[in-house]
C-alpha positions, 0 to 999 in steps of 0.5 A: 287276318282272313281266318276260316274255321271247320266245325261248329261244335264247342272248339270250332265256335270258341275258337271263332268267338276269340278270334272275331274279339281280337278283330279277325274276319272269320268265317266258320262252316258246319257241315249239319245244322247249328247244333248239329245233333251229331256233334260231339258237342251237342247234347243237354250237358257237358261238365266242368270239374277238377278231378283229373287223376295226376294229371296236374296239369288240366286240374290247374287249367279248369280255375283258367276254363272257369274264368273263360266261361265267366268271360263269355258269359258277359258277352251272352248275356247269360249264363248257361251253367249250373254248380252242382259239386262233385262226389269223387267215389273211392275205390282205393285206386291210384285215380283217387289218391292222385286226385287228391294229391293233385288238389292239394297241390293247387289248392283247391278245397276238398273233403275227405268222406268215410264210408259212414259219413258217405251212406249218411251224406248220400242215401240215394247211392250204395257204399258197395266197393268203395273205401269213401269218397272226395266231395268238392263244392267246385264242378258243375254242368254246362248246359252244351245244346244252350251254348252252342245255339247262343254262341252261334247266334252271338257269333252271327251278331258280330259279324262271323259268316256261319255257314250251316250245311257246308260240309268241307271236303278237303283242307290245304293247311299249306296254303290256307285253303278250304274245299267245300262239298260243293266244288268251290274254295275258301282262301284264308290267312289261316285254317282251323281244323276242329271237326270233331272225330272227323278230322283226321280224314280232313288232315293226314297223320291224324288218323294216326293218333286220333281215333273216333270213339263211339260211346253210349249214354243213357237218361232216367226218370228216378222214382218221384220220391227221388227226384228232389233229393237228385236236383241238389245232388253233385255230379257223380264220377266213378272211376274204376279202370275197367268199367266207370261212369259219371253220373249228371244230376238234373238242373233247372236251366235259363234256357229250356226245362230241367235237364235230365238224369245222365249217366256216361261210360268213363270207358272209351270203344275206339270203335265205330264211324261218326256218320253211322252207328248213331243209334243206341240199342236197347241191350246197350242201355241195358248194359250201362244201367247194369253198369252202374245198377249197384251203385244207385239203389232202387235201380229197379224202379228208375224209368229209361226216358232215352238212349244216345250216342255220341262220338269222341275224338281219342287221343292214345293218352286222352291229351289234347292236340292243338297245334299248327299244321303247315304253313297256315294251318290249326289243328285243334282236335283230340279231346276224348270227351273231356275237353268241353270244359276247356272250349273257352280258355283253349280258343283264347289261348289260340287267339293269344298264340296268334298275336304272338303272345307265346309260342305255339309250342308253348301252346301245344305243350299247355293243352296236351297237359304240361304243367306251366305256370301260365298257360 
């Protein structure tokens, strides 16, 4: 089949890599650069973990994402992925006892931290409003800017027509037809709409339950004495329900210098417009460094190195929507900044959806967090 792809973040490439292995012509258009540092995809590093809450259903998708990294890797040639483990805070909250019933449930090891043997286990952080923590040896960072930028190099080389600065102004997923900026048209067996929080001015009815979301993150130097006890550091998720974080410790990378000191707001805006309000304020890094300014100690002496923005494309219940659309269209959108992770086994899935393999219902139902036996 003639298939013919929007977007060039991590779904839109995956979904490319998939399907040029099962044999299709593809073509993909990004409307900025490869990476495009607009992206949602694009940025030093996205994680793969297994916590999720009582949501079973992604807990047991990541043991699948997992091995469709390994896949892709074999194909790059290399690996763009770094294991740290995972410290899951606990503040007695329902997030945290459903984490670990859900672990339980899928077999996936973890243990149980006090608070005494967390303070002794991680001087760096304050044991401040936590009961203990879950600490699994799983979880991990995917170096996103690396990926991206091989991915779209390995596409190229198999023969995938990547158009960079292309933007596409209009989508016809009836009969699979593409209208670029430029005025003319692309004619596919299939579209796939993967546009990020743009997709939903590319397809009616998104709009209604995909919303952009402008969130804020923010890198820091820790002080040097800290800065070795940070590179064998797990990730760090802090789940409160009104003001949680995640924290990325820095990793030595195969592709650039060691990776920074992240910390992102769990929380989501559903404010903002991905062509505008790019720019991080320094009262909203102030912010997020309060946010999180009780839980590392010697908070006063971490140095800001930089702020960002990035945009999620929300859904109401942060699940995914990947499903067909008119007669010869894909949408692939709503990922609510945690669907990275999944870019690989989604696109295989979709590949295999396309040979007939199951349902697209089927997949609808697997992606938007289901529990099946076999995705």
């Amino acid at each position: 089949m003639k298939i013919a792809i929007v977007g060039g973040g991590i779904m839109g490439l995956s979904a490319a890599w998939a399907l040029r292995r099962d044999g299709h012509e593809v073509s993909l258009f990004e409307q900025g650069p490869l990476p495009n540092p607009l992206g949602s995809s694009v940025d030093e590093h996205r994680l793969i973990r297994h916590p999720y809450g009582a949501e079973r259903g992604y807990t047991r998708m990541v043991n699948a994402a997992y091995a469709a990294w390994d896949l892709l890797w074999t194909d790059l040639g290399a690996r763009h992925y770094s294991q740290t483990g995972t410290l899951v805070l606990d503040r007695g909250d329902r997030w945290t006892s459903a984490t670990a019933e859900a672990l339980a449930a899928e077999h996936i090891p973890f243990h149980r931290l006090s608070v005494s043997e967390f303070v002794s286990a991680f001087p760096l952080l304050t044991a401040e409003d936590i009961s203990g923590a879950l600490l699994l040896k799983t979880g991990g960072t995917l170096f996103a800017d690396d990926i991206v930028a091989a991915l779209a190099s390995h596409l190229r080389a198999r023969g995938v027509s990547v158009t960079e600065h292309c933007a596409v102004s209009d989508v016809d997923p009836e009969r699979g037809r593409l209208k670029l900026a430029s005025g003319s048209t692309v004619d596919a067996d299939r579209v796939i709409v993967a546009a990020g929080p743009w997709a939903p001015r590319l397809l009616s009815g998104l709009h209604t339950r995909v919303t952009p979301s402008r969130q804020v993150l923010v890198y820091l130097d820790p002080p040097a004495e800290h800065a070795a006890s940070w590179q064998s550091h797990p990730m760090i998720l802090d789940i409160d329900p009104n003001a949680g974080f995640y924290l990325v410790p820095p990793r030595p990378r195969a592709a650039g210098p060691l990776s920074g000191l992240k910390l992102g707001d769990h929380s989501f805006t559903l404010t903002g417009d991905p062509d505008r309000d790019r720019q991080a304020t320094g009262a909203e890094a102030e912010q997020m460094i309060r946010q999180v300014g009780a839980r590392l100690r010697d908070i006063g002496r971490y140095r800001l190195r930089e702020a960002k923005t990035c945009f999620y494309d929300v859904t109401s219940n942060e699940h995914f929507v990947v499903e067909p659309v008119g007669a010869r269209g894909w949408v692939l959108s709503g990922f609510s900044g945690h669907g990275f992770k999944f870019g690989t086994v989604i696109a295989l899935e979709l590949a295999r959806t396309l040979r007939g393999e199951r349902t697209s219902a089927a997949l609808a139902a697997w992606a938007a967090g289901v529990l099946q036996d076999r995705p």
